[in-house]
matplotlib code that plots the C-alpha trace (Angstrom):
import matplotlib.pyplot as plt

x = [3.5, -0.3, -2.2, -6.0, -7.0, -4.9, -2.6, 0.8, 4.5, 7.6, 10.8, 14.5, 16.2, 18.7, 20.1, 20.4, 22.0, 22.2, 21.9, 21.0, 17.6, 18.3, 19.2, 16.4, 18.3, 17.7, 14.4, 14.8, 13.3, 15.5, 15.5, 14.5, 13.8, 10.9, 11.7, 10.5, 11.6, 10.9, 12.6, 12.6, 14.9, 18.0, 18.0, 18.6, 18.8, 17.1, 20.0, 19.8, 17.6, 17.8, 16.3, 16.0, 15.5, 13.7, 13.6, 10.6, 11.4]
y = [12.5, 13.0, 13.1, 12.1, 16.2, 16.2, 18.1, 17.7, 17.1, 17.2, 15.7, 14.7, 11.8, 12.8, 9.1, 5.8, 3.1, -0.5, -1.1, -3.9, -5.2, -3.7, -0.5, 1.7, 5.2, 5.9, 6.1, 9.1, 12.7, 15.3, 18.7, 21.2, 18.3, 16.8, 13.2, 10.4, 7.0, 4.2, 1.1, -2.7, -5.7, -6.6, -9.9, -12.8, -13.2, -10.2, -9.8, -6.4, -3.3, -0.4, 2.4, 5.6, 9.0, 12.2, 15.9, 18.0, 21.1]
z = [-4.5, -4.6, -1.1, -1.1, -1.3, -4.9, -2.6, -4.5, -3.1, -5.1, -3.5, -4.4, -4.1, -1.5, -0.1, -0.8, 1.6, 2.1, 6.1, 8.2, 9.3, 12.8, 12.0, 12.7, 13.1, 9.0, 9.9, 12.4, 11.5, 11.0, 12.4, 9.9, 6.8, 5.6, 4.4, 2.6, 3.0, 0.8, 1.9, 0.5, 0.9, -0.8, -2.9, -3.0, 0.6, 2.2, 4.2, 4.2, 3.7, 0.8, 1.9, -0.4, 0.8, -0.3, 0.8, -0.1, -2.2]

ax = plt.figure().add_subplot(projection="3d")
ax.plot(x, y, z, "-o")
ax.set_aspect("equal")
plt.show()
């Protein structure tokens, strides 16, 4: 990841789930990580949600 300063990130894919629309908990910070989530929707029905995390190295 670039930021707007050129500043760059480098993270690892660390998870990938499947959870429901309601589940908001993947989305909580951990203590002592920094995260990136990216999520979308699964098809054909958006059901569900993917979401895919990172940790910064």
């Amino acid at each position: 990841m670039t930021d707007s300063a050129g500043g760059e990130y480098r993270y690892v894919v660390s998870e990938q789930i499947v959870v429901p629309p309601d589940n908001v908990e993947v989305m909580n910070p951990v203590e002592g990580k920094s995260l990136l989530s990216l999520q979308t929707c699964t098809l054909p029905d958006y059901a569900e949600r993917i979401v895919v995390q990172a940790e910064l190295v």
